[in-house]
Structures are given as C-alpha cells and as structure tokens.
N, C-alpha and C positions, 0 to 999 in steps of 0.2 A: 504494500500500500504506500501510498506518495502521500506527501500532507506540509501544509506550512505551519508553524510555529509560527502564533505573533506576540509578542511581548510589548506590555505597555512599560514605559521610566521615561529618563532623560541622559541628557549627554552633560557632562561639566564640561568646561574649557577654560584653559586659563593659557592669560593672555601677557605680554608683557608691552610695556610703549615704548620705543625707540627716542632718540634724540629729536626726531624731525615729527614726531607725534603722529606714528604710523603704529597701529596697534597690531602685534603677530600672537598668533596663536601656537605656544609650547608646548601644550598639552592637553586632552582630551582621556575623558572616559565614560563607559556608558552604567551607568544604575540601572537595575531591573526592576522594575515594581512588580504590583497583582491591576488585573488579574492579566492572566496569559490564557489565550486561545490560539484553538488550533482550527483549519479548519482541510477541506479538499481543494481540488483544482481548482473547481468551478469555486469555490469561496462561501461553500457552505459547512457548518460549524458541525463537531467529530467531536466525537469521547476518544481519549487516548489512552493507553494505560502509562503514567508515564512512569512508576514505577522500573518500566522493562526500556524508557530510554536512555540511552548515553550521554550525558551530558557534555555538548558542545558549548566553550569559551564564548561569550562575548567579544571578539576579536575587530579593531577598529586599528585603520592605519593611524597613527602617528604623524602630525605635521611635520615638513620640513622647510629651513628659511637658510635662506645663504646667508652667511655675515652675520653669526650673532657673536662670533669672535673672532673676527678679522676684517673683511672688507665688504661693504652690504653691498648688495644689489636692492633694488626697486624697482620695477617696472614704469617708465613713464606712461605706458599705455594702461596699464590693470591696477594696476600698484603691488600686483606679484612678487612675493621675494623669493619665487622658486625658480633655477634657472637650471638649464639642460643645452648640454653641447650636442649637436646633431652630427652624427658622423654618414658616412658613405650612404648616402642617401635617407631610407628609411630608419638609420640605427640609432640611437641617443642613450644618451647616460644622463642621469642627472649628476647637478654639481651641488654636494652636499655643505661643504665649505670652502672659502678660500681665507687661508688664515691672514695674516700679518705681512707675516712674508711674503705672499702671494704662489704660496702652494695651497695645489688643490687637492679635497679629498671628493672621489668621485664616488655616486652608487653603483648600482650593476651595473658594468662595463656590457655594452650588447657591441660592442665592433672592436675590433682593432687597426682599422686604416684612419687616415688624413679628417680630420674634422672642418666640418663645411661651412659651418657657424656657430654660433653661442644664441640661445634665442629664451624669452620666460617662458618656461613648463608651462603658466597659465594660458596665454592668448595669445602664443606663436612670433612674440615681439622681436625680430632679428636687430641684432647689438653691432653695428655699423660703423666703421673707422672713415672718418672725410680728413683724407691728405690734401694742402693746398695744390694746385693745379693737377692734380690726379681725382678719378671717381671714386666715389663711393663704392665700399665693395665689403662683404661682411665679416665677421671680428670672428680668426683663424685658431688665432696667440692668444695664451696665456697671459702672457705681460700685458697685450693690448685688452684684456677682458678688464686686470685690475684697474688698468689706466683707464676706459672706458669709465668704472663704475665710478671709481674714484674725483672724477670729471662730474660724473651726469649723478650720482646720486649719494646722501648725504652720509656723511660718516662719522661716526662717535668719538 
C-alpha cells in the first residue's frame, strides 16, 4: 500500500544581519506537532497502524551563504548570497566559502574541466569582468571573483 504522511508544526529559522542590513538565514528546523494524518493517493484519509512504521527523520537542507567568514557575495539582482561556479556546460558546484585569503571551499565538485562562469545559485546572475577598451566577458578566476565581490558588494 502507498500512503502520504502529513504532519502539522512549524519550521524555526534563525537568522543573522550583516553589516549592510541584509538578513541570512543560519539555520533552520522543523517541530512536529499533532495531529498527523495520513491519507491515499487520491487524498483520502486511512487508518495506519503506525505502531509497524519506521520512523523517518524530519530531514531539511540547511542554508548556505558565501562570506560569512571571509569575502560576501550578494546578488545585485536577488540579493542571493549563494553563489555557484558553472563549469563545462551543464556542471556546477556551489561555492561554499571564500575565506580571507581568497581560497575557496567548494561543495560537490560535479566536473573537473575549465569553468565558464561564476553566477548566484538563486537567479542565474552571471558575475562579469569590464576591462577598459576590451568587452565584457564572464568572471573565469578566482582572484577576479574576490575582486568582483569585493568591488560590487559590501564587506565586514
């Protein structure tokens, strides 16, 4: 038998404000209240025994923000502070922090060729180097990501 679980609660979030009074989200979790219903496909309501079920986690991603110890990003477009290097086409990684230094810690690596751009994981915003008498063309480098951010968006 197939069946959904629905649980009433809420979610906490907590939050912290940046320098520039841009509020991020740290952390998250979800409370379970009563009552809990189950029901069928079609979304009509079932006795369960639940004695005989397994108990599955409440399991919730975890926000993540570039810069909260080292060099922020922001989106000028979203106000995103999540940012993701796009590589050989389709592949990307996010970019989990860029410290101080300007070393990055990446998440799941999905390529290893030439990165094509830097863009925010929210709303696709490509991070863009303008050389004088050369064009516009999109930010490859590491150094040009920090200098980018560091340029275009406010830092502690």
């Amino acid at each position: 038998m197939k069946f959904k679980k629905i649980t009433t609660g809420f979610v906490i979030q907590e939050y912290i404000t940046l320098s520039n009074d841009t509020s991020i989200c740290q952390s998250q979790h979800f409370v379970a209240g009563d009552p809990v219903d189950y029901e069928d496909d079609n979304g009509n309501p079932i006795e369960v025994d639940t004695e005989k079920e397994v108990y599955c986690p409440f399991e919730m991603q975890q926000p993540k923000q570039v810069g909260t110890n080292g060099v922020n990003f922001v989106c000028p477009s979203c106000k995103g502070t999540r940012l993701e290097c796009r590589e050989d086409g389709p592949y990307d990684s996010e970019v989990l922090n860029i410290d101080k230094d300007g070393d990055f810690n990446f998440g799941k690596i999905n390529a290893s060729g030439d990165a094509d751009r830097f863009q925010c994981l929210n709303c696709g915003f490509v991070l863009i180097a303008k050389e004088k008498g050369f064009a516009e063309y999109p930010i490859t480098e590491h150094d040009e990501v920090v200098e980018w951010c560091k340029k275009n968006c406010k830092q502690e």
